[in-house]
N, C-alpha and C positions, 0 to 999 in steps of 0.2 A: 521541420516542425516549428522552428523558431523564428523561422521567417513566415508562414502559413499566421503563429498568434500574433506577431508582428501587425502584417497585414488586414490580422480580420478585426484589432484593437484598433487601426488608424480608418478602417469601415465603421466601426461604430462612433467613432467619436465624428465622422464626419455625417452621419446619421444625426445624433446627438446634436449637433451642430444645425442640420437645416433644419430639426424639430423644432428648435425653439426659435431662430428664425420665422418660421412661418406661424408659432404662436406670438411671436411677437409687433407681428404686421395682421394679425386679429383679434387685437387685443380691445374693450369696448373703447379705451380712446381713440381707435383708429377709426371705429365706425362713428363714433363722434363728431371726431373732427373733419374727416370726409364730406360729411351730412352738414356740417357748420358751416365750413367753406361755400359750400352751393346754395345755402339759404343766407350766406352773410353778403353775398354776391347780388344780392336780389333785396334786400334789406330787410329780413326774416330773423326775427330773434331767434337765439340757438336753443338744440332740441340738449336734454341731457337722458342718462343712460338709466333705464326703470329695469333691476332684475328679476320683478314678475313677469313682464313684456317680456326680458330675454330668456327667462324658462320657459314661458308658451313658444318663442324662437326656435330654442332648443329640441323642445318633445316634438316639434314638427318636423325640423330637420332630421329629426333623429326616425322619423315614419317613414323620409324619403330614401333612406339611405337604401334600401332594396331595390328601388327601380329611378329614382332620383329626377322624375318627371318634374316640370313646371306647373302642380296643380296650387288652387290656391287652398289654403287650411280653411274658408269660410267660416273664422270667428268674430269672434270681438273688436276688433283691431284691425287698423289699414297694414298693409303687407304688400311688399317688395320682393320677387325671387330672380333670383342667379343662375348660373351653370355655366358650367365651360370644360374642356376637356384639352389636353394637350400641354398646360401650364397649370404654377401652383398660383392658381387664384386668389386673390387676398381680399379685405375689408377692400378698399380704397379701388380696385379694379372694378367689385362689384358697384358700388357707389357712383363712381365715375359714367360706368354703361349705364345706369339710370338716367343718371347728369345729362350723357351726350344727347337726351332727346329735347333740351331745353333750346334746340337752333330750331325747331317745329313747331314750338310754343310763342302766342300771341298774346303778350302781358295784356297788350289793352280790350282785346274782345274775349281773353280768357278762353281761346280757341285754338283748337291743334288745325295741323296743315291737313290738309285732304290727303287719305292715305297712309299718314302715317300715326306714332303712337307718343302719347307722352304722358300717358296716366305715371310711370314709372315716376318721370321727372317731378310732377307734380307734385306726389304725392311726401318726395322727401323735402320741398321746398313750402308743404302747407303749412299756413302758416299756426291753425289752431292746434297742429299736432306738437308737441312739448314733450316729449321722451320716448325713446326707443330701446329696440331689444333685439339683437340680431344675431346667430347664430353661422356657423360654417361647418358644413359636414365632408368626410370624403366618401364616394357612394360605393356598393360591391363593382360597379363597372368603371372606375377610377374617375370618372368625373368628379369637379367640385360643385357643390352644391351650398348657395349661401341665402340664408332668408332674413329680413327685417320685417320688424311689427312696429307699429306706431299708435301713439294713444294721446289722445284720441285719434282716431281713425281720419284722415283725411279724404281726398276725391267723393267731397259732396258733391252730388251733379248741382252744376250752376252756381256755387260761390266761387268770386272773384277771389285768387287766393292772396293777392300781392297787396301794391297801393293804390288801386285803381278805382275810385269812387263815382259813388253815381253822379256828382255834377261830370263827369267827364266824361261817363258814358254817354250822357243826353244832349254833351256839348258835339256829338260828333251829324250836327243835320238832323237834329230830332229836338230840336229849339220849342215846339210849336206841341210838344207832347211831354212836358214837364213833370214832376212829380204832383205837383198840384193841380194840374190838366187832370190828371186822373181823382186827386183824389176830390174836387169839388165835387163832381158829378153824384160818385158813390156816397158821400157822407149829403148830400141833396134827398138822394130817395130814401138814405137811414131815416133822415130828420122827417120825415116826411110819415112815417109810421114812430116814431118815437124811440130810436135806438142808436145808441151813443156811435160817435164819430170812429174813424177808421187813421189809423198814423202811417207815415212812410218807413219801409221795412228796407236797409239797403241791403241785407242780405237774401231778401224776398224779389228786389225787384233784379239781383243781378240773377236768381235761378230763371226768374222770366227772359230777361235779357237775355241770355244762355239758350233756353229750348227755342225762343223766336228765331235767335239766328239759324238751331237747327234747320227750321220749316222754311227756309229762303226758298230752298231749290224745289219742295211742291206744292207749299202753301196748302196743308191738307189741316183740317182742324180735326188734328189727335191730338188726343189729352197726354201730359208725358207722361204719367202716371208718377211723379215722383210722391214727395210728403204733405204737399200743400195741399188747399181747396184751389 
């Protein structure tokens, strides 16, 4: 018997032991500084830790925990999810598997490879997004389940999210189509009825920039439907 309490005291303490281990590799600075490393890499001022963002985290995670699917919450806030099964998943794992789609990412035309995904990567290296909240569950079927929210919400369609400016973009062979190529014309027929001049927009012209490249491959004129006119 005295070797049975022996035993099942040095079971708990090693219990004990990888609890707080694995609390302490998800702890918010781990998601922090995961998320800082990949946008200081890129030259993205660092995101810091918002515990509203991480209680909307939370209450989601905490929905998943019964079937611990990859859906997305559809609120407020740009969002990141996880899963994995077979190991104890951490802040930093998760992080990182977002990270690794950053070798599919095209700083300069703000473009993914054909095929493949990098909204993930994106979204933790936007740059307008400034604090996060992220959450790690274990689910009834033992997978791990980890989600991040970000506020403001990143993956706007078509902003440049880095340092890639519109002279740079119009220097690549599009000399001849300048920002003021464009706007002479339009603020021509304003002036022409009496209505004030039109300015250059570089986060306006890179959502354009963006759907054009889409339409390379059929040249169909659909509207993207995004926020603009």
């Amino acid at each position: 018997m005295e070797s049975f309490n022996v035993s099942f005291a040095m079971l708990c303490a090693v219990l004990l032991c990888m609890a707080h281990a694995t609390r302490g590799q998800n702890s918010p600075q781990d998601y922090v500084d995961a998320h800082n490393a990949a946008r200081a890499a890129v030259g993205v001022g660092p995101v810091t830790w918002d515990d509203t963002v991480a209680a909307y985290a939370q209450n989601y995670a905490n929905e998943r925990i019964g079937d611990c699917q990859l859906v997305h919450s559809g609120g407020p806030y740009g969002e990141n999810l996880f899963e994995g099964f077979g190991a104890d998943y951490t802040a930093a794992d998760a992080v990182n598997d977002w990270v690794s789609e950053k070798q599919y990412y095209d700083h300069a035309t703000n473009t993914c490879a054909q095929g493949q995904e990098c909204g993930h990567y994106t979204q933790v290296v936007w740059r307008d997004s400034t604090t996060i909240g992220c959450a790690r569950v274990v689910c009834n079927n033992g997978w791990i389940f980890i989600t991040c929210n970000y506020n403001p919400p990143g993956n706007i369609v078509g902003q440049i999210l880095l340092l890639v400016s519109a002279a740079a973009m119009f220097a690549t062979g599009f000399a001849q189509y300048s920002p003021q190529d464009f706007l002479k014309p339009h603020n021509a027929a304003r002036a022409s009825v009496g209505v004030g001049p039109l300015r250059w927009d570089n986060k306006l012209a890179a959502y354009a920039q963006n759907y054009a490249n889409r339409r390379r491959g059929d040249c169909k004129l659909i509207h993207s439907g995004g926020p603009y006119g």
